[in-house]
Structure formats: structure tokens, C-alpha cells
C-alpha positions as CSV (number, residue, x, y, z in Angstrom):
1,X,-2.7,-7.4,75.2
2,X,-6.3,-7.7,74.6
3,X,-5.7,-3.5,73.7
4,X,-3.1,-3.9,71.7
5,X,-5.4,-6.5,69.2
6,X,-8.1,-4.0,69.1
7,X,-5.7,-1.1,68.0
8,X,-4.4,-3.5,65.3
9,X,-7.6,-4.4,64.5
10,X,-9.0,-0.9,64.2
11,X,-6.1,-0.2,61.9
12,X,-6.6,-2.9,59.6
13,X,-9.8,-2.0,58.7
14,X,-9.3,2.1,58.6
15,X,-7.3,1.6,55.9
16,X,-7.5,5.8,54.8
17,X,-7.4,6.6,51.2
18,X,-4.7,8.8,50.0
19,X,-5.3,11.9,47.9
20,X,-3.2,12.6,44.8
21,X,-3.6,16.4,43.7
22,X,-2.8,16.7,39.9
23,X,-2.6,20.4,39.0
24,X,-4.1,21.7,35.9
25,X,-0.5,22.7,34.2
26,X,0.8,19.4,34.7
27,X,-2.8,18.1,33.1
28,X,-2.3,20.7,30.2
29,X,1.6,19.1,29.3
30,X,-0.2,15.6,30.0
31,X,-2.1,16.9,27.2
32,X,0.0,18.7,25.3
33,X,2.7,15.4,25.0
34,X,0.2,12.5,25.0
35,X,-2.6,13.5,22.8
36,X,-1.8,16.5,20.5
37,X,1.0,14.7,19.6
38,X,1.2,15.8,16.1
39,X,3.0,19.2,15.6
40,X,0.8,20.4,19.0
41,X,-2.2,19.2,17.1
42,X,-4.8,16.5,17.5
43,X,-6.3,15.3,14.1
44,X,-9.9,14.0,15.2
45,X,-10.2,13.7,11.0
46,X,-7.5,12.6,8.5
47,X,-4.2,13.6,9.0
48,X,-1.3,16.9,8.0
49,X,-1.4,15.3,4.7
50,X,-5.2,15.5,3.9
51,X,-6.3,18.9,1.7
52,X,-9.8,18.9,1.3
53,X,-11.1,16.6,4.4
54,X,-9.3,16.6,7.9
55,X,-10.2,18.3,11.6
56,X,-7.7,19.2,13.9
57,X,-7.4,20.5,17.7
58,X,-4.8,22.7,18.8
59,X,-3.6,24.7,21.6
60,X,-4.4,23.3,24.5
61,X,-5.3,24.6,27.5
62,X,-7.1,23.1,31.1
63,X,-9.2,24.3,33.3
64,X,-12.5,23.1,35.6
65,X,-15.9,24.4,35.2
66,X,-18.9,23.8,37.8
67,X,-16.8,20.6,39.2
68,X,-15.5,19.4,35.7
69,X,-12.9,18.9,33.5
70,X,-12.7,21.9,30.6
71,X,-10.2,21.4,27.7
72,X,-10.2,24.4,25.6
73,X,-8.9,23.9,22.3
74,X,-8.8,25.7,18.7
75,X,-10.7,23.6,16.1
76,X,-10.2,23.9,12.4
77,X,-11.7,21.3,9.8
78,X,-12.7,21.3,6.5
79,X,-15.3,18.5,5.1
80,X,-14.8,18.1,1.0
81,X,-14.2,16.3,-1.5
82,X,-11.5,16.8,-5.0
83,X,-13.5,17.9,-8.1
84,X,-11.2,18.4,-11.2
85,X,-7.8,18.9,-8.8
86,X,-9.7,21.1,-6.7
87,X,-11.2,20.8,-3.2
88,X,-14.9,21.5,-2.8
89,X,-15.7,21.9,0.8
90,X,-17.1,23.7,3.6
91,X,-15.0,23.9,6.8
92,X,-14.8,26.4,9.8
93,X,-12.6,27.6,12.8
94,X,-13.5,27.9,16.0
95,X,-12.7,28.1,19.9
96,X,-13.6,24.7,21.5
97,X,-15.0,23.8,25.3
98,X,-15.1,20.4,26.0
99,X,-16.1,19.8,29.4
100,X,-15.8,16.4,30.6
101,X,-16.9,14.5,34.2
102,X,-13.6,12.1,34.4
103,X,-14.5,8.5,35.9
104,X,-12.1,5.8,36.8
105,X,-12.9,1.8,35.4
106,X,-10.4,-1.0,35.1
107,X,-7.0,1.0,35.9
108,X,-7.8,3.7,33.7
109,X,-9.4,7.1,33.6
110,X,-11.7,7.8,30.8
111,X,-14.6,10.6,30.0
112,X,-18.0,10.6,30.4
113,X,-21.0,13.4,29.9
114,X,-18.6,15.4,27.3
115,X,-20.2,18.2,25.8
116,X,-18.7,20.4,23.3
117,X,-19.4,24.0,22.6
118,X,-18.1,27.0,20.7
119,X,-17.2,29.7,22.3
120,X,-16.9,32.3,19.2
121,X,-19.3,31.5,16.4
122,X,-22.1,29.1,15.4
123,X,-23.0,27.1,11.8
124,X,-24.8,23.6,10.9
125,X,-21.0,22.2,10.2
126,X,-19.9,23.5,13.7
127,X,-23.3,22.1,15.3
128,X,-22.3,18.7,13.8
129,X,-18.6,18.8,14.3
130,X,-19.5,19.5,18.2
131,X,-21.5,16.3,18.1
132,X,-18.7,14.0,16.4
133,X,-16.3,15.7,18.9
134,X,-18.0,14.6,22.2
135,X,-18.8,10.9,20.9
136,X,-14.8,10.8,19.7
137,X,-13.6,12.0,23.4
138,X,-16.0,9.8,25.1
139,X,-15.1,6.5,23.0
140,X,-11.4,7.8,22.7
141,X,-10.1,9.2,25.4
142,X,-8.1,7.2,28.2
143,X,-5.4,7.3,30.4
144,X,-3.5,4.1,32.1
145,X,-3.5,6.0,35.4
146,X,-2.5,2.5,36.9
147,X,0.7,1.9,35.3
148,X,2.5,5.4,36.4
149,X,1.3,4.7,39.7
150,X,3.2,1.5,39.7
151,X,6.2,3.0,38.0
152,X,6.2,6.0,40.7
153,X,5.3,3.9,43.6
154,X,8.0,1.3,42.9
155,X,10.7,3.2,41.8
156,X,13.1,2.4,44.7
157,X,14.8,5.0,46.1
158,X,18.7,5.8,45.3
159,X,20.9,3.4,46.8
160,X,18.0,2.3,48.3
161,X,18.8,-2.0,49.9
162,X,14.7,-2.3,49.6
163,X,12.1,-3.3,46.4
164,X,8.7,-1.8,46.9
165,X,5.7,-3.3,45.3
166,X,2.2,-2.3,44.9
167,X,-0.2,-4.9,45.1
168,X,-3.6,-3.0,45.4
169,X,-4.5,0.3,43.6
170,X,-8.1,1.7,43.5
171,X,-9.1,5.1,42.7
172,X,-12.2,5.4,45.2
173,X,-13.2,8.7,43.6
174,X,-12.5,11.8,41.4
175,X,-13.2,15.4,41.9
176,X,-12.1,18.8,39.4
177,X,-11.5,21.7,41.7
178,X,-10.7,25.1,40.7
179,X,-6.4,24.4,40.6
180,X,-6.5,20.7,40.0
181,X,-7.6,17.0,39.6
182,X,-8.4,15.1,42.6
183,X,-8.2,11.4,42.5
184,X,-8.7,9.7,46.1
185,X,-6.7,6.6,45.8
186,X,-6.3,3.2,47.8
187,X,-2.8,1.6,47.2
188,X,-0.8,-1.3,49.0
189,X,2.5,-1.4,48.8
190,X,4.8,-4.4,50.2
191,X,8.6,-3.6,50.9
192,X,10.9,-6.2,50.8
């Protein structure tokens, strides 16, 4: 008896986290449908309708560089102003990096130490639209990781007579390997 209290004991308190392996592809349509929403594009300026004054991401794609998060992206912006029905303005194109360490606070994940380089070219404009990218991604960028864990973790199963609920979640830590996110998560879930 006295055994059998120490093994529940033991277990109580070796509660092992769980680790949830988020592959790049499914990052990249993540992506793809929940930020560059509009037309495969995400306006960080303005909108489709703006002429002379809007910046715009596109094309998508993830990957992890020396343990972090790399979005690469195709920028294209223009900074202007209308002058007798024409648009004065000076804008470039480029290929983005924005590498990003992800960090998890209050049920979601958001992005910290962004930096954001150009892969193809160089200019003052692309020097300053680097800087306004990383601020925007830092202040901007979230995901409710919580509430699709609840919705995946207590989605009953077909036919199933049970209700699940989770009443703990906690992601302990984060990691960006070569093939995927890594969150390390603690969850409690009570069946009923």
C-alpha cells in the first residue's frame, strides 16, 4: 500500500510535457490563409486600392535559419504622394527574410528579435522599409495558439458517449528545427 502511494505520488508530480511538431508546410498555408489574406498578399501599407502609397508582401514561403523562424516573402511598395493626377513617388521590389525567435505569452504566440533583410538589392527606401517591417511583425504578429488547442483537444470523437475538457494549457517552450516548429506543451484534460 505504502508503494502504491509513492507510485501515485511520483506520477503526480512527473507530469511530462508533450511535444507538438508543426511542420513548415503546414506553417507556410497557416500563413498563406491567415495573414496574406488579401489576393495571397499582405498590405503592411494602404490597401489594392491605393496608387501612389501602399507596401505589400507576397508569396510566402517558411523555413528556419540558425534555430529561427524565416518567412521569405516578395516586397513591393511605393511611398508618394498625387501631384496634378499623377503619383510622385519612389518605391522598390525586393526578396524579403524575416527571421523571427517565436515566444509564447498569455495563450498566444507572438515574435520577438525580427530582423528583416533583402536578399537581392539594397537602397535608403529598402533600408527604411526593413526597419518599419520588423517593428510591424513584432507589434503585429500573433497567433491564438490556445484556442485551436481547445477546439482539437475537445473535439469528441465520433459517436463518442464522453466530453473531454482541457483545463490547463501551457506551452513550456519553443524550438525552429530544420522541418518544423516545436512547441513543448503542458495540457490537462478531464473526460467526463
Amino acid at each position: 500500500m505504502i508503494r502504491l502511494a509513492l507510485l501515485i505520488a511520483l506520477l503526480a508530480t512527473a507530469a511530462p510535457a508533450t511535444e507538438l511538431q508543426v511542420q513548415h508546410s503546414v506553417v507556410k498555408r497557416l500563413v498563406s490563409e491567415q495573414v496574406f489574406t488579401d489576393d495571397g498578399r499582405k498590405y503592411v501599407k494602404a490597401n489594392r486600392l491605393a496608387k501612389c502609397s501602399y507596401a505589400y508582401l507576397e508569396n510566402p514561403d517558411i523555413s528556419a535559419e540558425n534555430g529561427r523562424l524565416k518567412i521569405r516573402a516578395r516586397f513591393t511598395g511605393k511611398s508618394g504622394s498625387s501631384f496634378f493626377g499623377s503619383c510622385l513617388s519612389i518605391g522598390d521590389s525586393f526578396q524579403a527574410s524575416i527571421l523571427a525567435t517565436p515566444y509564447y505569452k498569455d495563450g498566444s504566440i507572438f515574435l520577438k528579435d525580427v530582423v528583416v533583410r533583402s536578399e537581392d538589392k539594397d537602397s535608403y527606401y529598402i533600408r527604411k522599409v526593413r526597419t518599419a517591417m520588423a517593428q510591424a511583425f513584432t507589434q503585429q504578429f500573433s497567433y491564438r495558439v490556445i484556442d485551436d488547442a481547445k477546439r482539437m483537444l475537445e473535439t469528441p470523437a465520433p459517436k463518442s458517449p464522453f466530453q473531454q475538457q482541457m483545463t490547463y494549457f501551457d506551452v513550456k517552450q519553443i524550438r525552429v528545427t530544420d522541418q518544423a516548429i516545436v512547441l513543448v506543451v503542458e495540457f490537462t484534460m478531464v473526460v467526463k
